[in-house]
N, C-alpha and C positions, 0 to 999 in steps of 0.2 A: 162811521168807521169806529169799530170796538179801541177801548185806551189803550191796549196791550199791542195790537196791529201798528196804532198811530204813532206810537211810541217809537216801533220798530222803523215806521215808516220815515218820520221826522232825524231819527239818528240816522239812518241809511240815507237821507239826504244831506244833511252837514257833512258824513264822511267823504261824500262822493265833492259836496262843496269846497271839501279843506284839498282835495288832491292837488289842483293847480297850482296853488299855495304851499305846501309841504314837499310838494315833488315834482322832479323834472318835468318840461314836459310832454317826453318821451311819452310817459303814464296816462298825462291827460290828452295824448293825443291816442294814446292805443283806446283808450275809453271810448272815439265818440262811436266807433261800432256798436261796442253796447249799449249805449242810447239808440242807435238804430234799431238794433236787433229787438231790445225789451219793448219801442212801442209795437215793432211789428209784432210782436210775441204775445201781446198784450191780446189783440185780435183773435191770431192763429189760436190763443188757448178759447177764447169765447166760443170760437167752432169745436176745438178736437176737447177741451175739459168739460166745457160746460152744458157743450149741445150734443158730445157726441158724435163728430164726426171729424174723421182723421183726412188730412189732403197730405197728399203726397207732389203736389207741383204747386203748391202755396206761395214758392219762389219766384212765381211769374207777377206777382204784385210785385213786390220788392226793385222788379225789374223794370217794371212799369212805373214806378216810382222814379228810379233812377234815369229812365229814358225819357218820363216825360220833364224831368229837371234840363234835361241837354237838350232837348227839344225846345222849351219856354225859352232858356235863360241862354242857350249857345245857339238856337237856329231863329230863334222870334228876340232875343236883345230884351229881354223882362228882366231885370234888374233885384228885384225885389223876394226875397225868399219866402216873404206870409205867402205873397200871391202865387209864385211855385207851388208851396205843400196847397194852397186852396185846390189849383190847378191838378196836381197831381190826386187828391181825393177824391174832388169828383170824376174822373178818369178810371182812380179805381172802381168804383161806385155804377157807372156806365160799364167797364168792359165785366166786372163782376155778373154785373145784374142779368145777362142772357146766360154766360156758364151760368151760372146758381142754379137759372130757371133749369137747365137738362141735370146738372149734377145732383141737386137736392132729391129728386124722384128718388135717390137711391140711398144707398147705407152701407156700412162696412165695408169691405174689399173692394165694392162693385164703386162707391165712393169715391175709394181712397184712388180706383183705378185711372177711372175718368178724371181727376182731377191731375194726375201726372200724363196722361194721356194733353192736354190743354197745355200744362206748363213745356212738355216735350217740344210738340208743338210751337208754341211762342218763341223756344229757343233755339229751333230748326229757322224760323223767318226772320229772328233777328241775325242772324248766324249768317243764311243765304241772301239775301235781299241786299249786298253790300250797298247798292247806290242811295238807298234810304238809310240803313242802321251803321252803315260803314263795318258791316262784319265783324270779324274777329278784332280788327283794330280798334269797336266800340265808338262811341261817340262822347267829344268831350264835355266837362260839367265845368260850366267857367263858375268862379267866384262871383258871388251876389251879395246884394246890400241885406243886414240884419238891421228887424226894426228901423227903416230906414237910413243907418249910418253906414258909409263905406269903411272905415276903420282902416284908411289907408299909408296909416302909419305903422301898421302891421304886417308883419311878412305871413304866406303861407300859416305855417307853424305855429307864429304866435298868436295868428287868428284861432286855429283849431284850440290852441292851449289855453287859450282866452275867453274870449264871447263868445265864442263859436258853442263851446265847451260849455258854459253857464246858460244858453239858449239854448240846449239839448236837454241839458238837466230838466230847465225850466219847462221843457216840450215834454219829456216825460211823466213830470210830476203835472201837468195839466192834464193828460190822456191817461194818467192812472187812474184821476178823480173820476173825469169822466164816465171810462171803464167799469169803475167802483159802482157808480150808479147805476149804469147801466144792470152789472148783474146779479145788484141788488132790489131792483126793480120791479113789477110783475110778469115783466117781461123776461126778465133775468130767471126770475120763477117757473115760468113758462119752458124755458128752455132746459132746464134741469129737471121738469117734469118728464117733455122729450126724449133727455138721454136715460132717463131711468125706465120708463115704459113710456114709448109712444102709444102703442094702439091703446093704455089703458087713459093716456093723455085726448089724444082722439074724440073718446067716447063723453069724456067730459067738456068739450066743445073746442075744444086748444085745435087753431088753426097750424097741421104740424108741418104742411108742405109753406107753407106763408115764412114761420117764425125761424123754421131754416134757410131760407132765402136771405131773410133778415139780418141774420148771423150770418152767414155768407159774406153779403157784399160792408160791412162793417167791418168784417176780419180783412178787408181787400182795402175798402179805405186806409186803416193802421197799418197793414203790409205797405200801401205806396208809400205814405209817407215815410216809415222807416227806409223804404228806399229813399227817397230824396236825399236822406240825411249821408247814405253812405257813399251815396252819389258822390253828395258835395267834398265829402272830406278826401277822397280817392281822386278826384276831379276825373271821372271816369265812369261811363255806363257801358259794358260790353256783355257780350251772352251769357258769358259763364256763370254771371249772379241768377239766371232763370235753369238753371240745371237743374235736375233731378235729383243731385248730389248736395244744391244750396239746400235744395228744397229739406233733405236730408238732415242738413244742419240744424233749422228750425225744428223739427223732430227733436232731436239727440239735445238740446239745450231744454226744451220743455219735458223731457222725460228726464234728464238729470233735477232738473230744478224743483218737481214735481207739480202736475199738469190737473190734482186736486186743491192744488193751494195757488189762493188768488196772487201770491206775489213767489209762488215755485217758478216760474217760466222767466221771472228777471233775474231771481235769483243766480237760474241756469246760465241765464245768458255771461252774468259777470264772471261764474267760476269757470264756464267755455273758453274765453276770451282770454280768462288770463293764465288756464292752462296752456291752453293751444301758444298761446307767447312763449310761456316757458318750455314747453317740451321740443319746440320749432329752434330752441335757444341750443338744445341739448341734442339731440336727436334726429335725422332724419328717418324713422319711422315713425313719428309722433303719432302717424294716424294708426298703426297696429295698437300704441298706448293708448287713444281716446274711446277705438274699436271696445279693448279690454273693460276701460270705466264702464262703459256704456251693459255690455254684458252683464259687469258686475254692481250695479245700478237697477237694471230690472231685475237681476235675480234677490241680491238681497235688500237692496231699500225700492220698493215698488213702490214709494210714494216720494222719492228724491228728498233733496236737500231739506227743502221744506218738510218734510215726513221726518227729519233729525229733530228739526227744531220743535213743531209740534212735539213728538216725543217725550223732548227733554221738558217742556214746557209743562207738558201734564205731570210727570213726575214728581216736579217740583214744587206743584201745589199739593199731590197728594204729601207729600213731605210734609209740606206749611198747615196741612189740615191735621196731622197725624199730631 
């Protein structure tokens, strides 16, 4: 990891550490979606930044995540939250891996189709099926042990503002390294070959239907388990987190955040998160106002948040050189 990233990276952790400390918390608990959303985003961007391929029902991990948490921990009595998110990974990992095989054949539109075509789908049977998913009423996500403690001198609240909160952090900052490897990897390489020209990748021996596969069900793993996370804190799994509209929100956070920069998509997530607070504070048409960002976002900053800071960054060394 370059100094200038790490730097960024190590302050944007302390700030995010000092919040439970310095503020109510109201803040650290609106936060732990962001930790959900940023590992899931983490994935989603490995597909749509780096490989080049955009899903549009990408929210049926997420949901898969959060249903197999109520499944383990509310229908099988599993106590233990490592063993959850294991549980929920490889799930992702299995239901990814048959989608992948038909959706990868394809590209762009035809893609993006198929893949909300799946997530529709998932959200039509969790939706119908009441005697298994419990329908619209969703299924509930009991409270689990972290790192083995129950922590049962903590309410709700002060569990999320708590441990809950500083093992999410700590969940993030493990799956970022991760991540980092990953797609600084050969494999990493590989896949940015892909998005730039496959057929010229192809011709050079790059396995291109394998390495999207690959990418696929790892963006599905990081999708559950950020489900897990939001499961827990909601104590709740119901359909509407596999909508085409969730799906939608993972979109709209990686294109604010910018979806060419390795940390644009968490970025997204935290200014998402703490817009949509405030304008939900202000306003019932928040979403006309997020609509608008969003417009005004791709038209003038096409490479989001991260595309400021870049910016500003280069500026300031040519300053420093000058």
């Amino acid at each position: 990891m370059r100094g200038a990233t790490a730097m960024i990276v190590a302050a944007g952790v302390v700030a995010l550490g000092l919040v439970p400390v310095l503020a109510p918390p109201f803040y650290a608990n609106l936060l732990i979606p962001f930790f959900g959303y940023a590992i899931a985003l983490l994935g989603f961007n490995l597909l749509f930044g780096y490989t080049g391929l955009l899903s549009f029902g990408h929210a049926m991990f997420l949901g898969l995540g959060a249903y197999g948490a109520a499944v383990m921990a509310g229908e099988n009595g599993i106590k233990s939250f490592e063993v959850v998110l294991l549980g929920v990974a490889l799930a992702g990992a299995l239901v990814a891996l048959p989608i992948g095989l038909l959706c990868v054949r394809f590209i762009g539109i035809f893609f993006g189709m198929l893949t909300l075509a799946f997530g529709m789908l998932t959200h039509a049977i969790l939706f119908k099926f009441y005697h298994l998913t419990g329908g619209d009423s969703g299924m509930r996500v009991p409270r689990m042990n972290i790192l083995g403690l129950e922590f049962q001198a903590y309410n709700k609240i002060e569990l999320l503002a708590g441990p809950f909160y500083y093992y999410c952090l700590g969940l993030l900052v493990l799956c970022g390294l991760v991540m980092w490897r990953i797609v600084h990897s050969p494999f990493g390489l590989h896949l940015r070959a892909l998005s730039n020209n496959a057929q010229k990748a192809e011709y050079l021996g790059v396995r291109v239907y394998q390495f999207r596969l690959a990418a696929f069900v790892i963006s599905a793993i990081y999708g559950a388990i950020g489900g897990a996370i939001l499961g827990f804190r909601i104590g709740l799994a119901d359909p509407e987190i596999v909508h085409w509209t969730h799906s939608g929100h993972l979109v709209f956070m990686t294109v604010l955040g910018g979806f060419s920069s390795f940390l644009g998509p968490i970025a997204g997530a935290l200014a998402l998160t703490l817009l949509q607070d405030q304008l939900q504070s202000i306003t019932p048409y928040w979403r006309f106002i997020l609509g608008a960002v969003l417009a005004a976002v791709v038209i003038f900053l096409p490479r989001g948040l991260a595309g400021i800071a870049g910016t500003g960054a280069a500026l300031a060394k040519r300053r420093a050189a000058a």
